[in-house]
N, C-alpha and C positions, 0 to 999 in steps of 0.2 A: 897754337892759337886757341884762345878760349872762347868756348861754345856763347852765343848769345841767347836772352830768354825769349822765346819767338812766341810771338802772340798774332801772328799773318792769319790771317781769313783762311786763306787757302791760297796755294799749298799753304800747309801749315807743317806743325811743328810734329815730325816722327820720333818713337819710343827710342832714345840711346839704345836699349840694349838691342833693338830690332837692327838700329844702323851699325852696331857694332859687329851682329850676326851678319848682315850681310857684307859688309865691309871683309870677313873674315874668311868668307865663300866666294867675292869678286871672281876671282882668278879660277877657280875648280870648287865647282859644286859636286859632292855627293859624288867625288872621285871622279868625275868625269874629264879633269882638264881642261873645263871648258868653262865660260861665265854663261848664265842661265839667260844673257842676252844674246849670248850665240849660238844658242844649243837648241835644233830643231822642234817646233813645237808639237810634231809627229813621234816624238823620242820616249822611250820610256821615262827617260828619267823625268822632263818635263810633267808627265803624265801623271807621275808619281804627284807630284808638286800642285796640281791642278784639281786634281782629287782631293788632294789632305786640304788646301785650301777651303773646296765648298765644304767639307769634311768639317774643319771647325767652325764655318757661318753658320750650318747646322746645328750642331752640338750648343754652342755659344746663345743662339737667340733660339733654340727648339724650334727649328722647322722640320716640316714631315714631310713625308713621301709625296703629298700631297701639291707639294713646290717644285718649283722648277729652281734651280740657283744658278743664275748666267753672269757670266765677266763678260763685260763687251765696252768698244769702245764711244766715244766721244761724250763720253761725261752725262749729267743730269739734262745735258742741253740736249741732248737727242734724244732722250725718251720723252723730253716737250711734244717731241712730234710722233712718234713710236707709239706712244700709249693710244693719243685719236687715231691714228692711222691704221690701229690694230685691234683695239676693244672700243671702238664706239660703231659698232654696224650700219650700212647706208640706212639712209634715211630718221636714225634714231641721236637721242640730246643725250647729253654729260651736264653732270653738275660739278662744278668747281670752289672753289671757297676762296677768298683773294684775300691775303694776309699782308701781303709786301710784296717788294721786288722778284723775289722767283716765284710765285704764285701767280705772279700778275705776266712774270714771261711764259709759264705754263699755258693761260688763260688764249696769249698771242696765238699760240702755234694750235693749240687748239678750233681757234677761230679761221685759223685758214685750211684746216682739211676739211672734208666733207662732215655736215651733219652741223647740229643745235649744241651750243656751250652757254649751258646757262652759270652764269655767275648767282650763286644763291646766297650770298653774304659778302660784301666788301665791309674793311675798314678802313678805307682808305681818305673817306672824309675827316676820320680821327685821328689821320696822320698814321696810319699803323702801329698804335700802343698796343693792342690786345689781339687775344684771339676771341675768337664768337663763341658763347653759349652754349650750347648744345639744342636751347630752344629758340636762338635768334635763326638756326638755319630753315631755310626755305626751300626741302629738299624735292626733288622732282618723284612720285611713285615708280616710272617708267625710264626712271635715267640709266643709263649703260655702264655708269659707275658715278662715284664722287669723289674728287680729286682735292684733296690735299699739301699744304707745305706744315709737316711737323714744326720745322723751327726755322724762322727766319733770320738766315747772317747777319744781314744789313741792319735789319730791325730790331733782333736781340729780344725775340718775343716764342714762344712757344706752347703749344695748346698743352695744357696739365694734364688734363685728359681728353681722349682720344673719342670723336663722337659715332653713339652707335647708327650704323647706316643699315636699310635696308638692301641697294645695294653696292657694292662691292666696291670696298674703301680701298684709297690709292693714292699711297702717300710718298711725298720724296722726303726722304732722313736724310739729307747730302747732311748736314754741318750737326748731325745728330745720333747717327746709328753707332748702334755700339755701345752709348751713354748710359742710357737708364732700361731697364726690363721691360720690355713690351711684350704683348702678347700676339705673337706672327698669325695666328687664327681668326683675327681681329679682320687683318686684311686682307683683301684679291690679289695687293702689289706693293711692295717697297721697291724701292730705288734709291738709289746714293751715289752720287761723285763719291770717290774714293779720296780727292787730294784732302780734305778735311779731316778725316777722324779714322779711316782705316789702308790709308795706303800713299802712293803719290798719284800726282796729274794722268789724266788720257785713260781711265778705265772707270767704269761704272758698275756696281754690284744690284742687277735685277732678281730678286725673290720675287715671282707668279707663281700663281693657282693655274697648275695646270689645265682645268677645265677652262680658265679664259683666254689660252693658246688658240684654242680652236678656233675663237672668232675670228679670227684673220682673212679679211676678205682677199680672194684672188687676186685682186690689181694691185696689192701692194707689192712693192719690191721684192726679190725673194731675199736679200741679204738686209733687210728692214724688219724682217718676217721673224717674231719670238721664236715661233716655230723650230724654222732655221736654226736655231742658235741654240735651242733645246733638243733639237736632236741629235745636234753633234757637239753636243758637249761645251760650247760656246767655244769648238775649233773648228768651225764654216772657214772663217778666214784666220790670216796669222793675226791672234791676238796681242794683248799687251802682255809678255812673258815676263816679263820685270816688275811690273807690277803684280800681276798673280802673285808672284814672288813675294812680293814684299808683303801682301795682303796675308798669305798663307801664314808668315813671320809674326805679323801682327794679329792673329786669332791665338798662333800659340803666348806671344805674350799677355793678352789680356787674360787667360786661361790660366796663365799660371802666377796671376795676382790674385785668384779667384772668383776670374768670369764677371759677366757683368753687372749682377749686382753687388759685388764689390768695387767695380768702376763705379755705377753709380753712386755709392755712397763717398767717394770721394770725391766725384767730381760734385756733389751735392755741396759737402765743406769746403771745396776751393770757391762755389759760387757763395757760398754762405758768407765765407769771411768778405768776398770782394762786395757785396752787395751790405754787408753790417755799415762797411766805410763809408761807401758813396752815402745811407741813408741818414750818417752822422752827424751830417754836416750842408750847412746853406752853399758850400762852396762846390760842391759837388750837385748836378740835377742829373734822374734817371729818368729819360720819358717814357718810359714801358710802364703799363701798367701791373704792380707787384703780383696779380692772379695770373699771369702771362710769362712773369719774367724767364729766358731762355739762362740754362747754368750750361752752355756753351758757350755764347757772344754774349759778352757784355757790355753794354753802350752808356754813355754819360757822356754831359756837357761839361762847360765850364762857363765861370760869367762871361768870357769874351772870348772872339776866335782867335783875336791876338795871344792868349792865355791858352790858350789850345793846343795854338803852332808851338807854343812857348815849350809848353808840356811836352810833346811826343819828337821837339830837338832833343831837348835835353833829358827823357827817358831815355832817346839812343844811345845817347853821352855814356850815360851807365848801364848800356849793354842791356836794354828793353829795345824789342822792333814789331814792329805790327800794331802800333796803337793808334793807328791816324784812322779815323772811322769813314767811313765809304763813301766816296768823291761824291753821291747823289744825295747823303744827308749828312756830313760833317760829325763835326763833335770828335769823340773819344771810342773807341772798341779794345778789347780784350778779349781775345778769342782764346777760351783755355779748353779745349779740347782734352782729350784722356791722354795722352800724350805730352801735355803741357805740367811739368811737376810741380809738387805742392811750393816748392824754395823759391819757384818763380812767381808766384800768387803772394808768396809771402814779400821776395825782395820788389814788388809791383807796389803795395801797401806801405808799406815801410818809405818807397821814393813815393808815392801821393801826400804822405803825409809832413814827409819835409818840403814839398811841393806847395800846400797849405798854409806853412808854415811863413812860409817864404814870400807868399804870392796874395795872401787871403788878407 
């Protein structure tokens, strides 16, 4: 059966060689006899696996001792509520930034724990084409943090650069870590769903500043608690072992294409090529603004939705999947993740443009 070229949001599309690795280990990992979804997560050998994991999150984006690096589960959707419930202390406000759709689910969960969410920038009147300025934001002196969506799926928009905050920036990379070099000093907190860019479904990769563990007020949960999770290694409770797993797979693959700014620079040329097309042409519309544009998701219209549907049947036809853009704004997406190879970027162009051809 011949592999399709998967451009899905999330889950999205894992490294061949990473599914081939583990495809190859299913049955007995590292001699064990056992597949690493059976194999106790109190084990050595797991242990083994769960270290080398944080081991290259480390090495890979330069975090220092300085961090916490936690696997935990239920996705970017649960530190919606994790991060107010844990770094905004009674009685005191968070600034937020509201970009799109998960910025704007951030902003929710935010609004129902205790304490002040100030939204200090929306784009939402401009339909979310861009990110904000660095001097459009309206930051609070006294905020508990300021909360961030690096790059948004949906919207296919991404800040270029990262604003400097007084304090303690906190950002979710779900549909972006990994991608381009950032500098982990920058921030108090990343976070990331894993199904996107470095793993599958049901785990979250939290990097914290240690010193904002401590905040954690008493009445939170105790298995809600960073804390919790930081001090035992994020094995409080049975974690997601297969995903560590795969996570760990995929640090070593990006390491050994040369880390990530060699990811970035190709995924810079797989967005360069796809975005040269789209801006070719009347037939193609990109509503992101070019100072924003996201080289993970990439969104475009077409003149009619008839022409849309038309597109992403018959992209399936030739073994493209994932390009129907997200049931709350329509159009066209392309999700090419690090993950996603150049041949699919390239056979994605190549049908657009008999597509054009055809249709224009």
């Amino acid at each position: 059966m011949a592999r399709v070229y998967n451009f899905n949001a999330g889950p999205a599309a894992l490294p061949l060689p990473v599914l081939e690795k583990a495809q190859s280990e299913l049955l007995d990992i590292m001699g064990s006899g056992m597949s690493v979804m059976e194999m106790s997560h109190r084990s050595k050998e797991f242990k083994e696996i769960i270290v080398s994991a944080e081991a290259g999150v480390r090495k890979l984006m330069g975090v220092s001792d300085d961090y916490a690096v936690l696997f935990l589960q239920g996705g970017a959707s649960l530190q919606f509520a994790m991060i107010p419930m844990n770094l905004r202390r009674p009685g005191k406000s968070a600034d937020y930034v509201d970009t799109g759709s998960w910025a704007s689910k951030a902003i929710k969960e935010a609004k129902i724990a205790d304490g002040a969410c100030n939204v200090v920038w929306s784009g939402k009147e401009e339909s979310y084409m861009r990110a904000p300025k660095p001097e459009e934001l309206k930051l609070n002196p006294d905020a508990e943090y300021v909360h961030i969506c690096s790059n948004e799926t949906i919207g296919g928009i991404r800040y270029p650069v990262f604003p400097k905050t007084s304090a303690p920036l906190i950002a979710d990379m779900s549909s972006e870590i990994m991608s381009r070099v950032i500098d982990v000093n920058q921030f108090g907190m990343i976070y990331a769903g894993a199904q996107k860019n470095i793993g599958p479904s049901g785990l979250a990769l939290v990097i914290i500043r240690k010193d904002l563990i401590e905040r954690t007020p008493d009445s939170v949960p105790i298995i809600m608690r960073y804390s919790t999770h930081a001090e035992n290694g994020s094995l409080y409770n049975t974690p997601n072992t297969w995903g560590i797993y795969i996570v760990k797979l995929i640090t070593d693959w990006v390491a050994s294409i040369g880390g990530i700014s060699a990811m970035q620079k190709i995924n810079e040329e797989k967005a360069g090529k796809l975005y040269s097309l789209i801006d070719s042409s009347d037939f193609w519309k990109s509503p992101t603004d070019k100072s924003s544009r996201s080289i993970m998701n990439v969104v475009w219209r077409l003149p009619s939705e008839e022409l849309e549907e038309k597109f992403v049947s018959e992209a399936k036809k030739a073994g493209m999947i994932g390009l129907k853009g997200h049931r709350s704004v329509g159009g066209i997406r392309a999700s090419i993740y690090n993950a996603v190879p150049m041949e699919a970027i390239d056979a994605l162009i190549s049908f657009m443009k008999s597509f054009e051809a055809a249709n224009g």
